[in-house]
C-alpha positions in Angstrom: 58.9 115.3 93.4 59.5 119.0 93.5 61.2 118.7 96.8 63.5 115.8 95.8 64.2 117.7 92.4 65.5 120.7 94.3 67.5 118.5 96.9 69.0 116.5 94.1 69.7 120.1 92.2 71.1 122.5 94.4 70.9 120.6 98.1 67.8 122.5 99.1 66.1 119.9 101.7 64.0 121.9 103.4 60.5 120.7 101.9 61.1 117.5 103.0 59.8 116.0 105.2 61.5 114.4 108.2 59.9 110.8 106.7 60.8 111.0 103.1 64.8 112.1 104.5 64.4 109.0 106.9 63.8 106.8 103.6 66.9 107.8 101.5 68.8 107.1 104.5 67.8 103.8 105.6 68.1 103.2 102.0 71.7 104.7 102.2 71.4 107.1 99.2 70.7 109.9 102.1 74.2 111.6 100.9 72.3 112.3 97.1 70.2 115.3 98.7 73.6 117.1 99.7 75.3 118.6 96.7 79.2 116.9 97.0 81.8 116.0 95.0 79.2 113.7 93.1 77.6 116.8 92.0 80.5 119.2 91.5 82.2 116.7 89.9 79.4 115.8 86.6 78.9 119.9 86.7 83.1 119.9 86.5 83.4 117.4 84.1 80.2 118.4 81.4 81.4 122.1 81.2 85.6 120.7 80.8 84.6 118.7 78.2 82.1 121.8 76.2 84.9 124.0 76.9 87.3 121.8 75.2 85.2 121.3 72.4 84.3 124.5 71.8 88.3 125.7 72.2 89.0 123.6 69.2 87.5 125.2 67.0 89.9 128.4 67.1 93.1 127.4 65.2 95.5 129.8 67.1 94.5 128.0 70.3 95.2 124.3 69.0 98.6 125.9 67.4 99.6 126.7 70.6 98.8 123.7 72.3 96.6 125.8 75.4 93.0 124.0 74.2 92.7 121.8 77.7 94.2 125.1 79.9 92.0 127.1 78.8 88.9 124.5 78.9 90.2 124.5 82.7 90.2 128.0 83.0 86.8 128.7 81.9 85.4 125.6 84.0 86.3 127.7 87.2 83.2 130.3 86.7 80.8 127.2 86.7 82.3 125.2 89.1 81.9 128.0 91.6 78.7 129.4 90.8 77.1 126.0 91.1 79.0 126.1 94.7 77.6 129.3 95.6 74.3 128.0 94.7 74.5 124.9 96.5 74.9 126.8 99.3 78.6 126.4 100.1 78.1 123.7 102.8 81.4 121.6 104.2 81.0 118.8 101.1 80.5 121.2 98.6 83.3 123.5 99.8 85.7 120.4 100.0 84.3 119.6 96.3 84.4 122.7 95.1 88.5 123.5 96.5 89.1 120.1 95.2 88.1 120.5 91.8 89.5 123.7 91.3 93.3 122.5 92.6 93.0 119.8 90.0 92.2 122.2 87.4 94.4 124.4 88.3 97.0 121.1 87.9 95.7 121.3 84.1 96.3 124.9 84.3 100.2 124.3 85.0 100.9 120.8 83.6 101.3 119.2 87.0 100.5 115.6 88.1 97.5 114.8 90.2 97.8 114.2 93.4 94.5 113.1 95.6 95.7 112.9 99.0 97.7 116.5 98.9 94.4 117.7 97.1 92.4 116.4 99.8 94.0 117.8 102.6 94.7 121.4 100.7 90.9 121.5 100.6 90.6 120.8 104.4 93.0 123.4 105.4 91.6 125.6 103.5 88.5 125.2 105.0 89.4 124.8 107.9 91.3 128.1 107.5 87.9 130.0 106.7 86.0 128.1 109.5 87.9 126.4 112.1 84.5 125.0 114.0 83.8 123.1 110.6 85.8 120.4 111.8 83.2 119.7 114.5 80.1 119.4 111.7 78.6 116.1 111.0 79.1 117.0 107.0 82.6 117.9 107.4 83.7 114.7 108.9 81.6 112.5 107.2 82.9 114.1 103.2 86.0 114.1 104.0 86.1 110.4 105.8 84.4 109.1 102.6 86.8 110.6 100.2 90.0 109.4 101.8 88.7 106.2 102.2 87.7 105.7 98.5 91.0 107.4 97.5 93.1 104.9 99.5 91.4 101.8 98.5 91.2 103.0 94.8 95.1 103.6 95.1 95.0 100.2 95.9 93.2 98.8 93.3 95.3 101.0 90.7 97.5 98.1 89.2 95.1 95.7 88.6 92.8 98.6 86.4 95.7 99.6 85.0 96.0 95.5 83.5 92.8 95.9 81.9 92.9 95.2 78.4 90.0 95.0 75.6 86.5 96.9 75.5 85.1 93.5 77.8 87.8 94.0 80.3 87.5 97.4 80.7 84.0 97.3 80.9 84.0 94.8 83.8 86.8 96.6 85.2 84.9 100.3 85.1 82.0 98.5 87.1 83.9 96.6 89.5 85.3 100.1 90.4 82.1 101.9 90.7 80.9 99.2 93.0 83.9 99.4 94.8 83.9 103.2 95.6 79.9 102.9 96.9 81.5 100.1 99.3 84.3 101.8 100.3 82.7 105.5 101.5 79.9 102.8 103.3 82.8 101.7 105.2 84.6 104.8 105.7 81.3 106.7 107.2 80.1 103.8 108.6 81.6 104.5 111.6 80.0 108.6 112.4 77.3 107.1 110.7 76.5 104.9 113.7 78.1 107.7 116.5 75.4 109.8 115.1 72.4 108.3 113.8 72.3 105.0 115.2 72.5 102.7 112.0 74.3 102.2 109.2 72.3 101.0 105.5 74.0 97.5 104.3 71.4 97.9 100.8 72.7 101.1 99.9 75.3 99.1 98.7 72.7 97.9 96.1 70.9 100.8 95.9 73.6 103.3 95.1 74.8 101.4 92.2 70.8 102.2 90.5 70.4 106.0 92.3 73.6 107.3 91.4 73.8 106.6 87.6 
């Protein structure tokens, strides 16, 4: 339990063993003991949203309307501490550089925009450490995330033509079963260049583990 804790916590897999890592990944939830945008993103979004609340409570900053820029500011120390103590591997750099562009598009009133995002944070990365593109992590984060991106851009209009509590509802869980099947699909392919199988349950399993 220890092990798993300090996978799950800060990507440190070292005290497992070669048959427990075996198990998450024939059971496709493998990717949950390496600290990615998953991870980045609830540590992201928990201190944006105490930051926020906390803002509020000095008048002068609701006056001048800088509460979320601000929230977004402060979120940057976090954000990269919890990188730093992840390790900084590929995923978590990509995470990491991706969260912070899309604060920093709070930061400056700007629209969002995944796919430049995406590729800023390969550059970038890419820039720093050009034999990155060659690691197993590398290619597998950031074949996930463009496929979940693209087939979430696709499914846009019809979430978007969700109306009521109900609808939204069903509509939310369509969508997180959608993004498990779509970064299946997108790794699928490394997955079985480089270890010889790909998990078809994870697509059942994912939807208990990740929650």
């Amino acid at each position: 339990v220890k092990a798993v804790s300090k996978a799950l916590l800060i990507g440190e897999r070292k005290d497992i063993s070669r048959a427990l890592r075996e198990k998450f990944n024939r059971a496709g939830v493998g990717h949950l003991l390496a600290i990615s945008g998953l991870h980045i993103g609830i540590v992201a979004s928990v201190m944006f949203a105490i930051f926020r609340w906390l803002v509020t409570w000095f008048s002068p900053v609701l006056w001048s309307g800088w509460a979320r820029r601000i929230a977004a500011i402060l979120t940057f120390a976090p954000v990269l501490a919890y990188g730093f103590l992840a390790g900084m591997s590929p995923s978590t750099q990509r995470a990491v550089i991706m969260v912070s562009v899309f604060l920093l598009t709070l930061l400056f009133d700007r629209d969002q925009d995944l796919i430049n995002t995406i590729c800023i944070a390969g550059m970038l990365i890419l820039i720093i450490n050009p034999p990155a593109l060659f690691s197993i992590s590398f290619q597998l984060s950031f074949s996930a995330v463009l496929v979940i991106v693209s087939g979430l851009s696709l499914m846009r209009p019809f979430v978007k033509k969700a109306q009521g509590i109900k609808a939204v509802l069903v509509t939310k869980g369509v969508v997180f079963m959608a993004v498990t099947l779509l970064a299946t699909v997108g790794t699928a392919p490394l997955v079985m260049l480089y270890f010889n199988q790909v998990s078809l349950i994870g697509l059942v399993v994912n939807v208990v583990a990740i929650p």
